[in-house]
C-alpha positions as CSV (number, residue, x, y, z in Angstrom):
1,X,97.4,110.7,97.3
2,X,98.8,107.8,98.8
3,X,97.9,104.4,100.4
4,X,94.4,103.0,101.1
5,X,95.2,103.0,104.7
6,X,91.3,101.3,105.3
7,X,90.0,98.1,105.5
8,X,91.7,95.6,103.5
9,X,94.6,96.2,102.2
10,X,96.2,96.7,105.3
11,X,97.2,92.9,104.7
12,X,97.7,92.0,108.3
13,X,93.9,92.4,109.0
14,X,93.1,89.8,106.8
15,X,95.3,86.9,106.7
16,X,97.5,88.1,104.5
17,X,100.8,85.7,104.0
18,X,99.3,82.8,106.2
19,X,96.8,80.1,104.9
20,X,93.0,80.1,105.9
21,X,91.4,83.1,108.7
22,X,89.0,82.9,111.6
23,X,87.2,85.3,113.3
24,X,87.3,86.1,117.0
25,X,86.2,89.1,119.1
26,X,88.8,91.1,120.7
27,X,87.4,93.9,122.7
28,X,84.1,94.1,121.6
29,X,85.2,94.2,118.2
30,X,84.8,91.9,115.1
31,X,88.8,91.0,114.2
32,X,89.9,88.8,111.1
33,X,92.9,86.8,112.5
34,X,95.0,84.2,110.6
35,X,94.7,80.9,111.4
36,X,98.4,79.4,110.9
37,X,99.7,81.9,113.3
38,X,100.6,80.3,116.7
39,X,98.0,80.7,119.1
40,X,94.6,78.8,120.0
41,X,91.3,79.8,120.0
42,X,89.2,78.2,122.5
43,X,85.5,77.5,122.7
44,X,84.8,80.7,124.0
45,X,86.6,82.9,121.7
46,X,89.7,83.5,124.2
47,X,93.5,83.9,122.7
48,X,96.1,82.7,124.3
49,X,99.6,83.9,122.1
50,X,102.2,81.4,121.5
51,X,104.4,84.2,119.7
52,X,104.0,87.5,118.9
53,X,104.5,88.9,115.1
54,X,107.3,91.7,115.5
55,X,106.3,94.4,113.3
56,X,109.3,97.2,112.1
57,X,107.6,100.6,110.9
58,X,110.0,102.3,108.3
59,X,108.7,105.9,108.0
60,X,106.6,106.2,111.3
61,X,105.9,109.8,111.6
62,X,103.9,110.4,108.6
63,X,99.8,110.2,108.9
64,X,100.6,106.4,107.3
65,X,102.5,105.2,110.1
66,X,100.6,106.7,113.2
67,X,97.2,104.9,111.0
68,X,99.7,101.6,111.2
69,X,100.0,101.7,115.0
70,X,96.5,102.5,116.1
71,X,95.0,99.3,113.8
72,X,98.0,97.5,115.6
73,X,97.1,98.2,118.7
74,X,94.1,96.5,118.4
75,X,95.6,93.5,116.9
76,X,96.5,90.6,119.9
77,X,99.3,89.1,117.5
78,X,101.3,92.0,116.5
79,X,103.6,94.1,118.0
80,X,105.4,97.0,117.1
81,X,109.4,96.5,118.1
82,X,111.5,99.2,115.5
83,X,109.8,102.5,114.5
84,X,112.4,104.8,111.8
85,X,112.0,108.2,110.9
86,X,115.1,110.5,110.0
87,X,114.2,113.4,110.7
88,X,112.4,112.4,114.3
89,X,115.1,110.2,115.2
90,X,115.7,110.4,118.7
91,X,112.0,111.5,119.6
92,X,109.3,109.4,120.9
93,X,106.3,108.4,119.3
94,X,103.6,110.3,121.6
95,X,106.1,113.6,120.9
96,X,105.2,113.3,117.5
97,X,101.7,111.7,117.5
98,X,100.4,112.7,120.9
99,X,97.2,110.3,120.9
100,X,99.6,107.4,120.6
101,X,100.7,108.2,124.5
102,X,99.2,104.9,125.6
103,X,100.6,103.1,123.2
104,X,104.1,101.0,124.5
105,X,106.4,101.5,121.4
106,X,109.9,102.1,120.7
107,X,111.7,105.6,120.4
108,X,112.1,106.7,117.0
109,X,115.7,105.9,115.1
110,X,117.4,106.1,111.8
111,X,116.6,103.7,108.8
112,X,120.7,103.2,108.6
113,X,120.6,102.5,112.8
114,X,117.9,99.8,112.1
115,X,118.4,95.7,113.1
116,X,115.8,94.6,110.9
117,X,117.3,90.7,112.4
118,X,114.6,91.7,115.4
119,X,111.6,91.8,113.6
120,X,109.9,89.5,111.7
121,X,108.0,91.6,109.1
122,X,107.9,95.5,107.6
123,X,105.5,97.9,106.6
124,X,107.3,100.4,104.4
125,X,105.4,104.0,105.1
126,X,108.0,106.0,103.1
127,X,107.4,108.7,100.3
128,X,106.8,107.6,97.0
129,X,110.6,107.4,95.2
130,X,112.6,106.6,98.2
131,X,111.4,103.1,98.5
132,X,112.6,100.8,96.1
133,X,116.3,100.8,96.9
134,X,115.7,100.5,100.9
135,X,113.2,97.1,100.2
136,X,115.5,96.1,98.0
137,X,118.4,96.2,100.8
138,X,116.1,94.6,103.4
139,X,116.5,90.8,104.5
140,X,114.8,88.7,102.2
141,X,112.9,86.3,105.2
142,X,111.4,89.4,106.5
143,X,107.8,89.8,104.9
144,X,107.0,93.5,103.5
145,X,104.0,95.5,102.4
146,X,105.2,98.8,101.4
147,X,102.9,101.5,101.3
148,X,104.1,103.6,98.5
149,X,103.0,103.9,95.4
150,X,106.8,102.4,94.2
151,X,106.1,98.9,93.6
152,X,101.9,98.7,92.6
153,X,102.8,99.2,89.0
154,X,104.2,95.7,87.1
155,X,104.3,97.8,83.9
156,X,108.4,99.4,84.3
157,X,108.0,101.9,81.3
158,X,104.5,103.0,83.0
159,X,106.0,103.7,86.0
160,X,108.8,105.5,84.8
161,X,106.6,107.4,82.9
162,X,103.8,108.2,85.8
163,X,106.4,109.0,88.5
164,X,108.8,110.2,86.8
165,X,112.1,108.4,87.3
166,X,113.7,104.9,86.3
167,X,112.4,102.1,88.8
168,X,115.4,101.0,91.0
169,X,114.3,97.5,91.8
170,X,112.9,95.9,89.0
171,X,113.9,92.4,89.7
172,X,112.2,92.9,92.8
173,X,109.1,94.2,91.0
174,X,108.4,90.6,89.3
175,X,107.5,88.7,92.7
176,X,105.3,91.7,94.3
177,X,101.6,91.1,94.4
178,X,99.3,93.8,94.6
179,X,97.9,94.0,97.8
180,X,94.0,94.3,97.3
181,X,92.6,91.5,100.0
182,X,89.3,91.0,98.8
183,X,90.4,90.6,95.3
184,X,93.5,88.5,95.5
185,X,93.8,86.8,99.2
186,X,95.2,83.9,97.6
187,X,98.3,85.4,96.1
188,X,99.1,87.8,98.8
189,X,99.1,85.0,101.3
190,X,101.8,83.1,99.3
191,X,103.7,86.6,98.8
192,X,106.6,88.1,100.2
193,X,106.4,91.4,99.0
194,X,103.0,93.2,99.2
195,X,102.4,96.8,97.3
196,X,99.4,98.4,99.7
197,X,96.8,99.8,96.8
198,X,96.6,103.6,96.3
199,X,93.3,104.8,98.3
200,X,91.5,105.9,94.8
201,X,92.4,102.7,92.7
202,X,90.7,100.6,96.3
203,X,87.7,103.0,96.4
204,X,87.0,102.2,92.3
205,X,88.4,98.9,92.0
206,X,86.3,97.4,95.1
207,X,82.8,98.1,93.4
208,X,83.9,98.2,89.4
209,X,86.2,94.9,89.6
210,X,82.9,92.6,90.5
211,X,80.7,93.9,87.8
212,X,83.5,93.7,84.8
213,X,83.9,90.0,85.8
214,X,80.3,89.4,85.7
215,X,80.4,91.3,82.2
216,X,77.4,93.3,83.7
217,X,79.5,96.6,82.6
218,X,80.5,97.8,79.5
219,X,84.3,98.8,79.6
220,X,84.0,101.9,77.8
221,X,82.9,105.1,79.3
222,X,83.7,104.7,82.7
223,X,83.4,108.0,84.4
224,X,84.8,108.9,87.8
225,X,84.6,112.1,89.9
226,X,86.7,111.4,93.3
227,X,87.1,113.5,96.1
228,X,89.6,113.4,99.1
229,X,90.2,115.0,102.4
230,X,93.6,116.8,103.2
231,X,95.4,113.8,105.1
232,X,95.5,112.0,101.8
233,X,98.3,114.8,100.2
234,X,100.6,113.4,103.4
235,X,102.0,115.2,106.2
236,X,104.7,117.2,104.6
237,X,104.4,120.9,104.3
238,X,102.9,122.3,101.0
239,X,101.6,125.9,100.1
240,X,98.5,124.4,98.3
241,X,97.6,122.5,101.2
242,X,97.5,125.4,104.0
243,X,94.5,126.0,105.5
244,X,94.0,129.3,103.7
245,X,94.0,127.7,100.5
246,X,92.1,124.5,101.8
247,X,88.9,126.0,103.2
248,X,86.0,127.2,101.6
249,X,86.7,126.0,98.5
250,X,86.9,122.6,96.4
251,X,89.7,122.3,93.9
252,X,90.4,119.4,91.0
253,X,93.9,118.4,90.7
254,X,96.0,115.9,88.2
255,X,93.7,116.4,85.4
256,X,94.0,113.7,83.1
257,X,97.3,112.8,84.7
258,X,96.7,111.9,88.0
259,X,99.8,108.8,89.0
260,X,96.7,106.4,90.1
261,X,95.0,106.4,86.5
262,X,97.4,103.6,85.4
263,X,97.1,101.8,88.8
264,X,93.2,102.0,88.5
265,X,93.4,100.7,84.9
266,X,95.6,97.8,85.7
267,X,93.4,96.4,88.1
268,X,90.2,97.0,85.9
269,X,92.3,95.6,82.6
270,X,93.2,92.1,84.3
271,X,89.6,91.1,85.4
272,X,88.4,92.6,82.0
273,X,91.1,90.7,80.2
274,X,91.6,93.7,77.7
275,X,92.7,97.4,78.2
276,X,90.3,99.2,80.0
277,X,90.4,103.2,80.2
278,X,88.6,105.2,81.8
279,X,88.1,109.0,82.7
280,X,89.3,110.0,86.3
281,X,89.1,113.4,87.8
282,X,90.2,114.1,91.6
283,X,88.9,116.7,93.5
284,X,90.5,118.1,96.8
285,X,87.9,118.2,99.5
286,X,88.4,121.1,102.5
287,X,88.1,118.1,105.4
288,X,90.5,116.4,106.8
289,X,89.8,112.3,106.4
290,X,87.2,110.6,104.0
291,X,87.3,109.8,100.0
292,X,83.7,109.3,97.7
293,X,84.6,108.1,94.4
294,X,81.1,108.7,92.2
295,X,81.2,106.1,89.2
296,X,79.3,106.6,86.3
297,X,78.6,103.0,84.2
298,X,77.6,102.2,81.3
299,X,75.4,98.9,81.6
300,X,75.7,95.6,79.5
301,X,72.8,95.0,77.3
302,X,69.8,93.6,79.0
303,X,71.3,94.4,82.3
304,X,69.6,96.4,85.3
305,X,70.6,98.3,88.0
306,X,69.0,96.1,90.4
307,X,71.3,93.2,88.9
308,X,74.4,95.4,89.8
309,X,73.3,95.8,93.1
310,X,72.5,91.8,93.6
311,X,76.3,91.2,92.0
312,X,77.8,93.3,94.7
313,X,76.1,91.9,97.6
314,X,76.5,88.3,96.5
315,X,80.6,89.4,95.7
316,X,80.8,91.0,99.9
317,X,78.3,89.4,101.8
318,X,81.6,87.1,103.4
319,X,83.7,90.4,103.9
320,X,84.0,92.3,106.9
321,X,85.4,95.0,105.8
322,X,83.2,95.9,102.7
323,X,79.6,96.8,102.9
324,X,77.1,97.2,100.0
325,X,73.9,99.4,102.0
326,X,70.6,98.6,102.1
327,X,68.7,100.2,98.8
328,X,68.6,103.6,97.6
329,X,70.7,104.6,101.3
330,X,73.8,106.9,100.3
331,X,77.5,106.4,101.6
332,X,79.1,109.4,103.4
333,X,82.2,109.4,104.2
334,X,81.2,110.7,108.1
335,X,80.0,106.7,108.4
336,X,83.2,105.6,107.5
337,X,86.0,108.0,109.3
338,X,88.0,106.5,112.0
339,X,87.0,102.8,110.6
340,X,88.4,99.9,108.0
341,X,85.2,100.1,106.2
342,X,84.5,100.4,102.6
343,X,80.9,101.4,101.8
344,X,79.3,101.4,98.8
345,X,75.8,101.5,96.5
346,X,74.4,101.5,93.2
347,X,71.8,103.7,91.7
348,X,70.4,104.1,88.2
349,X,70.7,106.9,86.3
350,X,68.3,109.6,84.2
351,X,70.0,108.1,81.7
352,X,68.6,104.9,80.6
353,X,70.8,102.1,80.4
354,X,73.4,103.9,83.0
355,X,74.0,103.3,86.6
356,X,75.7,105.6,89.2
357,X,78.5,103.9,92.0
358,X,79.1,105.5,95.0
359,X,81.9,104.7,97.2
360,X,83.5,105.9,100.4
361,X,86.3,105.1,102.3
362,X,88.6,106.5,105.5
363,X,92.2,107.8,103.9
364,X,95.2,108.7,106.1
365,X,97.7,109.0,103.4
């Protein structure tokens, strides 16, 4: 599984880089737009655009990057002007994603063909492995949120031993900031380099991160089932994704090793200010878009369901993008498909002194 290609940490929804955000309504629909970027917003809520943002999309014709142009479509300050993908070099977009027809975006070239001088920032949707060398190349005014899982990890000895292979950037690695909006807006805005969270580590960090701060959870015995749709594997042809194999049937995967346990633990070990670990189990799902991560907590002394619940609402109630439901309603993942939402709830458990997370998010890759 790959990037979190919902709500937030896409860091150009949410003022990532820039100081302060507004909101205006673009077509009907609610927008978070920076408010250093050149334009005015008058009384009324019109835009007028002093300069566009030229955005270069390395890796466009994966499920990542036809996710990156549709939520930049709908964004008045950003457009896309250099689109790579090797082995669709030559072709254009709507040849590979045909519901981009409408879309005006460049053909399709090679990453060695690219003039990153014309753009001003990148989002990097290549495979995990092939990143690290081709950021570290890149202009170093440009601005970059990669969306592999290359640079999330500040640990080098974890990565290497998660993914397998000796990180190839590792001065790079000390000035990246880990892309989770609601959590650390500040930093990302000052950053240069952005690592995009994995979509499991957003769906359990987003409701668990709150609570451990509060110290209304215990960090031990943190229990998570996950499940994901089919997009989240990527685009590339693999036997164990084929429809055959898919349908029907549910099927767990990277037991006890899955590469986001370290990413999720990170996350959950900074706010907790001591190592957390927890028990993760992903389980592949036969539809095509959606993730539920069901998280089972262990409360603090003294503390009730009801004050999870409260903490959550109080932590959201500014975001756009992440919704804690009304009482005792469930998340599905059909509410969430298509969308930048991240839903959520609490509910206690048989167990007394336990409480019971649910999460669910839209997943592209």
């Amino acid at each position: 599984m790959s990037s979190a290609l919902s709500f937030s940490s896409i860091c150009f929804e949410q003022g990532c880089w820039f100081k302060g955000e507004r909101k205006i309504r673009v077509a009907d629909k609610r927008v978070k737009m920076p408010s250093s970027m050149s334009f005015r917003v008058s009384a009324n809520s019109s835009v007028n655009s002093e300069k566009d943002i030229r955005i270069g999309l390395l890796g466009a014709s994966g499920y990542t990057g036809a996710e990156i142009v549709r939520l930049l479509a709908n964004h008045p300050h950003f457009r896309v002007t250099l689109m790579t993908a090797d082995r669709k070099a030559g072709q254009s977009m709507e040849s590979v994603f045909p519901h981009l027809r409408a879309q005006k975006l460049p053909r399709l070239i090679s990453v060695k063909d690219a003039d990153f001088s014309t753009v001003d920032a990148v989002f990097c949707c290549l495979p995990h492995g092939t990143t690290q060398e081709i950021i570290k190349g890149l202009p170093t005014a440009l601005k970059v949120v990669d969306l592999s899982a290359d640079f999330r990890l500040r640990n080098i000895a974890e990565y290497e031993e998660w993914y397998g292979q000796p990180h190839k950037a590792v001065e790079l690695q000390k000035e990246v900031v880990y892309g989770l909006t609601e959590l650390l807006r500040e930093d990302i805005k000052k950053a240069r380099l952005v690592a995009n969270p994995g979509c499991y580590p957003t769906s359990i960090q987003l409701p668990l991160v709150p609570l451990i701060k509060a110290n209304l959870i215990k960090h031990e015995n943190v229990i998570i089932d996950a499940k994901s749709g089919v997009s989240g594997a990527g685009r590339g042809a693999k036997e164990a994704n084929l429809y055959s194999e898919i349908a029907e049937g549910i099927s767990s995967y990277g037991v006890t090793r899955h590469r986001h346990v370290p990413e999720i633990e990170q996350g959950l070990s900074d706010v907790a200010q001591a190592k957390v670990t927890v028990s993760f189990t992903p389980h592949l799902m036969p539809m095509i878009r959606g993730m539920q991560s069901t998280i089972y907590v262990e409360m603090a002394p003294g503390v009730r369901t009801e004050d999870l619940y409260q903490q959550l609402r109080t932590s959201y109630e500014d975001e756009e993008f992440v919704k804690v439901l009304d009482e005792g309603v469930v998340p599905r993942t059909h509410n969430v498909r298509g969308s930048n939402y991240c839903l959520m709830n609490v509910f206690p458990d048989r167990i007394p002194g336990r409480a019971i997370i649910i999460s669910v998010l839209c997943v592209a890759d």
